[in-house]
C-alpha positions as CSV (number, residue, x, y, z in Angstrom):
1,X,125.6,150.6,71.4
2,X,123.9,150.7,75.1
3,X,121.1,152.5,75.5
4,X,119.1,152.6,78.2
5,X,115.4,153.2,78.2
6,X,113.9,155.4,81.2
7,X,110.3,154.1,81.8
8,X,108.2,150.7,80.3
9,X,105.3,152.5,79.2
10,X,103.8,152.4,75.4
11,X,106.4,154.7,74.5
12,X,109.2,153.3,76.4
13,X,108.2,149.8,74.7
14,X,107.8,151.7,71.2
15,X,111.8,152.6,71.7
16,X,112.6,149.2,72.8
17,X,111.1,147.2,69.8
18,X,112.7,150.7,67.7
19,X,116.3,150.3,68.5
20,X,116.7,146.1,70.5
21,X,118.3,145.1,66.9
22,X,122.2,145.0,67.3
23,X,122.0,147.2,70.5
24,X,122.2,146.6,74.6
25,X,119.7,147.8,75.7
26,X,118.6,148.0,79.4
27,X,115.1,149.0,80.8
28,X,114.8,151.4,83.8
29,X,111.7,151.8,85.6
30,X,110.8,152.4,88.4
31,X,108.1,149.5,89.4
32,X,109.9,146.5,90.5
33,X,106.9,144.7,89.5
34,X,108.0,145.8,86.1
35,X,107.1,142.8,83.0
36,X,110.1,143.3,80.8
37,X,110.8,141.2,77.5
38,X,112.2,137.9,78.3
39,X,115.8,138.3,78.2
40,X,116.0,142.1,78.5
41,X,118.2,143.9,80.9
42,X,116.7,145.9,83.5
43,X,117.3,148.7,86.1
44,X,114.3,148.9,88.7
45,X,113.6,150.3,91.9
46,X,114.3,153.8,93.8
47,X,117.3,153.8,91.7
48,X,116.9,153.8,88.6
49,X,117.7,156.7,87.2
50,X,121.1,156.4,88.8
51,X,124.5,155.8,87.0
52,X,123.3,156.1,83.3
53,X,127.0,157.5,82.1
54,X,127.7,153.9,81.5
55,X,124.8,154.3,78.6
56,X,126.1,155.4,74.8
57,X,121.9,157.0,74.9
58,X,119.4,157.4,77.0
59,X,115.5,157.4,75.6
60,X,113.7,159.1,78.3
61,X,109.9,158.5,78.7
62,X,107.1,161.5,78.2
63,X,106.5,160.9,82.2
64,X,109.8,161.0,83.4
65,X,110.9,164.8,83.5
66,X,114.8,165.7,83.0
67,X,115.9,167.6,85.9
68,X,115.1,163.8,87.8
69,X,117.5,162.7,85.3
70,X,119.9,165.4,86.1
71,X,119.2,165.2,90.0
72,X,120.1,161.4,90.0
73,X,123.4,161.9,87.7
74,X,125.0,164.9,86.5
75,X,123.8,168.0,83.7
76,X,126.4,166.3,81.7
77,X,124.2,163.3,81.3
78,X,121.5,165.2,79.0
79,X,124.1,165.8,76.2
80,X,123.0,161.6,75.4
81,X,119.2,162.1,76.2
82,X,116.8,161.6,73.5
83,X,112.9,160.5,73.2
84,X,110.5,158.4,70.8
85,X,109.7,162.1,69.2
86,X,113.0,163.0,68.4
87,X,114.1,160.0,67.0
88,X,110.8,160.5,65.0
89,X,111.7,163.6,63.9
90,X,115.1,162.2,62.7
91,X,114.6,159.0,61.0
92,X,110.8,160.0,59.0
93,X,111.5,159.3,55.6
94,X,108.8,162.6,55.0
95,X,109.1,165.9,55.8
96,X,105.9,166.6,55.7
97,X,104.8,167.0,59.1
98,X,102.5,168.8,61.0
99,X,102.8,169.3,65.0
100,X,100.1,170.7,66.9
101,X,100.4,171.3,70.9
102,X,97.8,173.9,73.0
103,X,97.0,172.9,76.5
104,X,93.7,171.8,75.1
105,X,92.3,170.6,72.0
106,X,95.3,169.1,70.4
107,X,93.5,165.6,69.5
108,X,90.8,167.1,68.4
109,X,92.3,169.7,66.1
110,X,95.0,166.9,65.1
111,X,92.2,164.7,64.1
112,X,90.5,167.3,62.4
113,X,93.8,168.2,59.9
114,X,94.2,164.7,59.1
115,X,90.6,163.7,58.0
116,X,90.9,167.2,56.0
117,X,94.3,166.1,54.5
118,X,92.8,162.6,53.9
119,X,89.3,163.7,52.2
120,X,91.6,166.0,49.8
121,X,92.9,162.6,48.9
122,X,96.2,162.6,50.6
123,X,97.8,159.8,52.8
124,X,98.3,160.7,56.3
125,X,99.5,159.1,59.9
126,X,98.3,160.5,62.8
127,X,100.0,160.0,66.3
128,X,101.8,161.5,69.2
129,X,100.0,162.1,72.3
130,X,96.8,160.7,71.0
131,X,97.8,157.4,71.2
132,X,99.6,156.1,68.7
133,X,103.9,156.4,69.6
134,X,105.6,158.4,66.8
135,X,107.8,155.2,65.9
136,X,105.3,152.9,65.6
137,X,103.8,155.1,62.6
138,X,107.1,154.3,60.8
139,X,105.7,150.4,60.7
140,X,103.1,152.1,58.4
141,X,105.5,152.3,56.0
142,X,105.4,156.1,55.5
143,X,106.5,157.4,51.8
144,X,108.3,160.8,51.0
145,X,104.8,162.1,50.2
146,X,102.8,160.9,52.8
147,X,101.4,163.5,55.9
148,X,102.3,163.1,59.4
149,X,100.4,164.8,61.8
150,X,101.7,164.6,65.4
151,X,99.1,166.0,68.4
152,X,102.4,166.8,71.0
153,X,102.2,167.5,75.1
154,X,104.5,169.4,77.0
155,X,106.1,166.0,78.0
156,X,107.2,165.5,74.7
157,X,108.3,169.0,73.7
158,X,110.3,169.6,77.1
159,X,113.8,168.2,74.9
160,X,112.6,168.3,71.5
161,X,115.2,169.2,69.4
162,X,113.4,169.4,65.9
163,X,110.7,171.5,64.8
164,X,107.9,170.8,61.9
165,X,108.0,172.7,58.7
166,X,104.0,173.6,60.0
167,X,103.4,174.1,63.6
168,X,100.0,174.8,65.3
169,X,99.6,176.5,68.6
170,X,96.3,176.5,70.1
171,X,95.3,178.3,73.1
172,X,97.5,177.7,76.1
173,X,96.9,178.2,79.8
174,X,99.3,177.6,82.7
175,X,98.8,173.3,83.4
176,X,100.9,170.2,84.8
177,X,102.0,172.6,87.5
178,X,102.7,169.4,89.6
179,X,105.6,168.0,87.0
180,X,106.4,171.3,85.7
181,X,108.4,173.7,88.3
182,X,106.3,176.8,87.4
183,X,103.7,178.0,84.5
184,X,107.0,179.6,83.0
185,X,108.7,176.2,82.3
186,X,105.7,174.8,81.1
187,X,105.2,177.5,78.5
188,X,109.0,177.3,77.2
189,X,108.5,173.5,76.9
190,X,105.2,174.3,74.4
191,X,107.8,176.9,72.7
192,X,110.0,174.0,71.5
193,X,108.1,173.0,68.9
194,X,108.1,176.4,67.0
195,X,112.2,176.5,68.8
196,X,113.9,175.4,65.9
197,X,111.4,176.6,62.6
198,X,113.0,178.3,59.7
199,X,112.1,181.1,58.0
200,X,110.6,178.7,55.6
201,X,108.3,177.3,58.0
202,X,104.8,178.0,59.2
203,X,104.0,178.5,63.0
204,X,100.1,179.2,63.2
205,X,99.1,180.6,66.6
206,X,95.9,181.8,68.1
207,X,95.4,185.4,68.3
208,X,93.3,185.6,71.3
209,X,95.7,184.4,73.4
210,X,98.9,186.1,74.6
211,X,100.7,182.6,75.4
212,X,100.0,181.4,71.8
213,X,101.0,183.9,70.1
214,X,104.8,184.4,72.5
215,X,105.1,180.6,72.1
216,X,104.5,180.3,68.7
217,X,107.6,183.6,68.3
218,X,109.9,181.4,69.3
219,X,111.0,180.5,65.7
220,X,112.1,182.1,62.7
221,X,108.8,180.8,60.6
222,X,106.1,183.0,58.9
223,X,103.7,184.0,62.0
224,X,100.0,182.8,60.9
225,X,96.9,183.6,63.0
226,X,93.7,181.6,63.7
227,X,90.1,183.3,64.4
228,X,92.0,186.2,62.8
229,X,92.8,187.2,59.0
230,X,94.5,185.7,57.2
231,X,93.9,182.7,59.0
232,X,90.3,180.9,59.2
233,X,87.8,182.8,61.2
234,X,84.1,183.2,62.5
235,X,82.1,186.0,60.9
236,X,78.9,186.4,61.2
237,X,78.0,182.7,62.4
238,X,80.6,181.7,59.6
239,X,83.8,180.0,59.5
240,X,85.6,181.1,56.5
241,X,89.1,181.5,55.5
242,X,90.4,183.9,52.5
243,X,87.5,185.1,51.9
244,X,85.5,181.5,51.5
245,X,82.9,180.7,53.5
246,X,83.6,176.7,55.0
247,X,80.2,176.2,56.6
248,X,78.0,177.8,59.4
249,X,79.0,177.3,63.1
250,X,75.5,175.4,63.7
251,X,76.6,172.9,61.2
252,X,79.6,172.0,63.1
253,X,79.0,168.4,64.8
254,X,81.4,169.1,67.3
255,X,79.8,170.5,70.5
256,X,80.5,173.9,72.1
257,X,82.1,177.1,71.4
258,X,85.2,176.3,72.2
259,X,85.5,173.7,68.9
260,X,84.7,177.2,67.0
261,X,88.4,177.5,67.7
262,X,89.6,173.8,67.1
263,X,87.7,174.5,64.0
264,X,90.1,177.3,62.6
265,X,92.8,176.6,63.6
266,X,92.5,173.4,61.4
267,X,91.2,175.0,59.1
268,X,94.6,177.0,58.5
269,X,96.9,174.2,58.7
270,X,95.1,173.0,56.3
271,X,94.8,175.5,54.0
272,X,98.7,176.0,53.9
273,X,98.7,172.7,52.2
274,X,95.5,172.9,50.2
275,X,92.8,175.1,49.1
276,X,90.1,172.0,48.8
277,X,86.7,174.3,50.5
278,X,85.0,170.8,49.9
279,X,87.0,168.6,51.7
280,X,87.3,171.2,54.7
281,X,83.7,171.2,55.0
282,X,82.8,167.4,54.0
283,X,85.2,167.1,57.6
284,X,83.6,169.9,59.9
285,X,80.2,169.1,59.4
286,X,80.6,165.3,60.0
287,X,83.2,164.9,62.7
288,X,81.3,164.1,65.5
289,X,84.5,164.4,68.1
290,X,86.9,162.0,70.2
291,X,86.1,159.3,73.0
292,X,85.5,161.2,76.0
293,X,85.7,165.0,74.7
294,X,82.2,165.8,75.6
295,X,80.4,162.5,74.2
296,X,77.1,161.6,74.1
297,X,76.7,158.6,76.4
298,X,72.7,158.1,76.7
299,X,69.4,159.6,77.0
300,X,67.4,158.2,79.3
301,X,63.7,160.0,81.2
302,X,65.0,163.3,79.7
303,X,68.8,163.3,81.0
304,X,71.7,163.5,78.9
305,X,74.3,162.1,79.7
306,X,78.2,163.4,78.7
307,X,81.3,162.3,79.0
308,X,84.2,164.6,79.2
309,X,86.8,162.8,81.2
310,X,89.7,164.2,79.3
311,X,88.6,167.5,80.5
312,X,91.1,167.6,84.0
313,X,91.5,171.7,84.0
314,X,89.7,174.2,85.1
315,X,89.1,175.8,81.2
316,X,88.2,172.6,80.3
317,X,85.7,172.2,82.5
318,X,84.6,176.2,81.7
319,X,84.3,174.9,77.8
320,X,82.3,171.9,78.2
321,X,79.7,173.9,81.1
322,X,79.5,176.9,78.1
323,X,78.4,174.2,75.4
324,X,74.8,173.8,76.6
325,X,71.7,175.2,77.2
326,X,69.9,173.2,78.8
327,X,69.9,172.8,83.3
328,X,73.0,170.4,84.1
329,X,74.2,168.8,86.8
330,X,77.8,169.4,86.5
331,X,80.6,166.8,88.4
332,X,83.3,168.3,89.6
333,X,86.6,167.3,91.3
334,X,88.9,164.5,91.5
335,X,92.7,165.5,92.3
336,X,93.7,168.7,91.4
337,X,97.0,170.1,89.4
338,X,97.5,173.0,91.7
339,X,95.5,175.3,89.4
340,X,93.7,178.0,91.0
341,X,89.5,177.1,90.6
342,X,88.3,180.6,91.2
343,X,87.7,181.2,87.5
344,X,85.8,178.2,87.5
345,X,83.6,179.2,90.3
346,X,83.1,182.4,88.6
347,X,82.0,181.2,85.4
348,X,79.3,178.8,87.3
349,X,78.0,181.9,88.9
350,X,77.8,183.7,85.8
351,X,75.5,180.7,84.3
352,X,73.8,179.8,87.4
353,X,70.8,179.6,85.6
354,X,71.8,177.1,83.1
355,X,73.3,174.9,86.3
356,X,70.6,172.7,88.5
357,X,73.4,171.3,90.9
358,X,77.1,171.1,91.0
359,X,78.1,167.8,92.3
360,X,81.3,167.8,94.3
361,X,83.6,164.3,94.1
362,X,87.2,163.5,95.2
363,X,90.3,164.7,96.7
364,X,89.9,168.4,95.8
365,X,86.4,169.0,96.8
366,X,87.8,171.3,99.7
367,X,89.3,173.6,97.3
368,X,86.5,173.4,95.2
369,X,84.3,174.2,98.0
370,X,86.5,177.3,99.2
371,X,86.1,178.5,95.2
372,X,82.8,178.1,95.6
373,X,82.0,179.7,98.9
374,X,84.7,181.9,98.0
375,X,82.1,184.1,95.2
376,X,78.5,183.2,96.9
377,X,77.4,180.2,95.3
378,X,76.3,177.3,97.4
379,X,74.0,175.4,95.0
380,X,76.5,172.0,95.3
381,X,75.9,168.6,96.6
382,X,78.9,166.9,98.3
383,X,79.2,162.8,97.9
384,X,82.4,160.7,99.2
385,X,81.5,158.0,97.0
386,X,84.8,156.1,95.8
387,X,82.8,154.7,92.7
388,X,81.7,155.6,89.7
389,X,78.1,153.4,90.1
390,X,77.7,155.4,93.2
391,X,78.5,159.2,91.7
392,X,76.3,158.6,88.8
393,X,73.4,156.9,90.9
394,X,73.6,160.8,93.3
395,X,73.8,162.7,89.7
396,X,70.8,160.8,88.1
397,X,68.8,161.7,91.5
398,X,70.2,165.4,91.5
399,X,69.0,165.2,87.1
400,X,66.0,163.6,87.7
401,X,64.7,166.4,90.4
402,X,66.1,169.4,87.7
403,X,63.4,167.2,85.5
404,X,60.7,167.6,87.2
405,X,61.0,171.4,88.3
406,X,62.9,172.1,85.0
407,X,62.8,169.8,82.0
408,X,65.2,167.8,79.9
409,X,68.5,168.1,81.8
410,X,72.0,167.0,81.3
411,X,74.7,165.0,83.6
412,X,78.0,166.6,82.3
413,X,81.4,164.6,83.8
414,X,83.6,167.5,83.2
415,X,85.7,167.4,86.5
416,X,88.3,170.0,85.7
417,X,91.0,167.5,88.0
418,X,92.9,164.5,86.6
419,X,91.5,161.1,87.7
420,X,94.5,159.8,90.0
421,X,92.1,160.2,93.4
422,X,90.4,157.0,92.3
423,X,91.5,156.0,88.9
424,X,94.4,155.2,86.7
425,X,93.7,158.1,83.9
426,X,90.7,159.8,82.5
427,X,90.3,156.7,80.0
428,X,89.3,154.7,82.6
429,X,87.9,157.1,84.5
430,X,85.2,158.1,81.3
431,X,85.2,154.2,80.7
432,X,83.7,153.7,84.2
433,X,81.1,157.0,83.2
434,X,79.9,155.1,80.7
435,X,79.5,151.8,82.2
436,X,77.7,153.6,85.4
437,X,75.1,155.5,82.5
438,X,74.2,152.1,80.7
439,X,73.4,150.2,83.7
440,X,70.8,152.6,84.5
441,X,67.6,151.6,84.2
């Protein structure tokens, strides 16, 4: 069979070593600096998305969106398009799988379902868009019994043509405005992973949010809500789910309000499964969170310092401001997804008080500023630094004056923009946070 592979990146080389056995395969990227397996054919340049008729399948990659595909060929051309998830979906020698997409929290509440799964004593794979390629769990040997849990982007979902016998919604606001063609498009592509549920399914939503609840509809399964009955919810400073009490909110080790919600929806999709109060709450009060989803970096003369580089929205950026108490000095900006930043500004009016300085970096500072200006608040610091040493070297200065007039402050990296002003993702870009906060001194 030919098949060619649209884009060399961990999922483009996951289908590669998934289907180069008795196929032809050819790799299409765009980079003509492209490092392809010795021997391999390749398509590179402007072009290559053009002429893949000639192809028996096409794997596109998460990046590369299908109307490009389209645009360079025919609509014809999608009737041989599939992905790394959908051939997931297809081959997995278990059914038991559990998807979870949102616009943000998926890793955490993906992580948070597996540990539960795998302190109730049960075997479970955890991939997606957390890392880890949906093939490449199959070379863990997966058994008919096993659990797959699968934290899935709109990238992913755009084609998918399965669904999961449970599916989790968490809450979604409009996002990736600059790959999708409206907020509309993005939400149908969240709606594919409910899409194709039977009535014997489970599609488990959030009920304080409209979007979650119309994208989780989209199937025929059994409609369960989060931080409402009869799904998990807070009561009372409880989290508790029919009618047994999990633990307390302050024993959560996950920070801020918003992880109330990560919390039960987890919670739910677990419970469908298993019952097990102890092993829910053995997880929730010792999960500390993932690498840069408001970490704990240092401490040093009375400043915390947090990194929340895969914050890159607005809300994001609202969540991780609303989990402390104490004075920060909040960073802000990067390049922007062409998401309005009023509600942002708003919200940092609302906790002015709780906010020593707002520290303004990046390609969207203008916007930013026009937010800002926009609802009467001026208490920002503008810095064109290009590096990381330098942006945390102006924070420190801004933190260590909040000390003196105000006590034990925090620097909070939560820029509410993606990284692609100065660096290659938000890994990086919280990799270089943390670098810039050890070399204090």
């Amino acid at each position: 069979m030919k098949i060619a592979i649209l884009g060399y990146g961990q999922q483009g080389q996951s289908a590669y070593a998934h289907w180069q056995a008795d196929n032809e395969i050819t790799i299409c990227d765009r980079s003509d600096k492209l490092e392809a397996p010795k021997g391999a054919r390749t398509q590179i340049g402007p072009a290559y998305l053009e002429q893949l008729d000639q192809f028996d399948l096409v794997v596109r990659s998460p990046g590369i969106h299908p109307r490009d595909i389209v645009a360079a060929n025919s609509p014809v051309i999608l009737d041989k398009v599939t992905t790394v998830t959908n051939e997931f979906f297809r081959v997995c020698p278990s059914r038991n799988i559990i998807g979870v997409t949102g616009t943000k929290g998926k890793g955490t509440t993906s992580s948070l379902i597996t540990k539960m799964l795998e302190a109730d004593g049960r075997r479970v794979h955890l991939g997606g868009n957390i890392g880890i390629p949906p093939l490449d769990l199959l070379k863990n040997n997966i058994e008919p019994d096993d659990w797959i849990v699968l934290e899935l982007a709109n990238f992913q979902l755009i084609d998918l043509k399965y669904s999961p016998p449970i599916a989790v919604c968490l809450m979604v606001t409009p996002e990736h405005l600059d790959w999708h063609s409206d907020s509309e498009e993005y939400f149908q592509a969240k709606s594919q992973l409910f899409q194709h549920q039977t009535e014997n399914d489970i599609a488990i939503y959030y009920a304080n949010n409209e979007i979650s609840q119309r994208v989780a509809a989209a199937g025929k399964a059994r409609k369960i809500p989060y931080y409402a009955s009869p799904g998990a919810v807070v009561d009372n400073d409880t989290i508790s789910i029919g009618g047994q009490a999990i633990c307390q909110t302050d024993q959560l080790k996950l920070l801020g309000r918003h992880n109330w919600q990560n919390a039960c929806a987890a919670a739910t999709a677990f419970w469908q499964i298993s019952q097990n109060v102890k092993a829910a709450r053995s997880v929730l009060t010792s999960f500390s969170g993932l690498e840069h989803r408001l970490e704990f970096v240092r401490e040093l003369n009375k400043i915390s310092y947090y990194d929340d580089s895969f914050g890159t929205t607005p809300e994001t950026a609202i969540a991780a401001i609303e989990a402390f108490e104490k004075p920060q000095v909040i960073i802000l900006g990067g390049r922007g997804k062409g998401i309005s930043f009023d509600q942002l500004a708003k919200s940092i009016k609302e906790r002015s008080d709780h906010i020593a300085k707002v520290l303004l970096i990046g390609e969207a500072r203008p916007e930013l500023i026009t937010a800002l200006k926009g609802i009467g608040y001026d208490n920002y610091a503008i810095t064109d630094a290009q590096t990381m040493p330098e942006i945390i070297q102006k924070a420190a200065e801004l933190a260590e004056a909040s000390v003196v007039s105000r006590g034990e402050t925090v620097v909070l990296l939560s820029t509410a923009c993606t990284s692609f002003d100065m660096f290659d993702n938000y890994k990086q870009r919280g990799e270089a946070f943390k670098q810039a906060v050890q070399a204090l001194a």
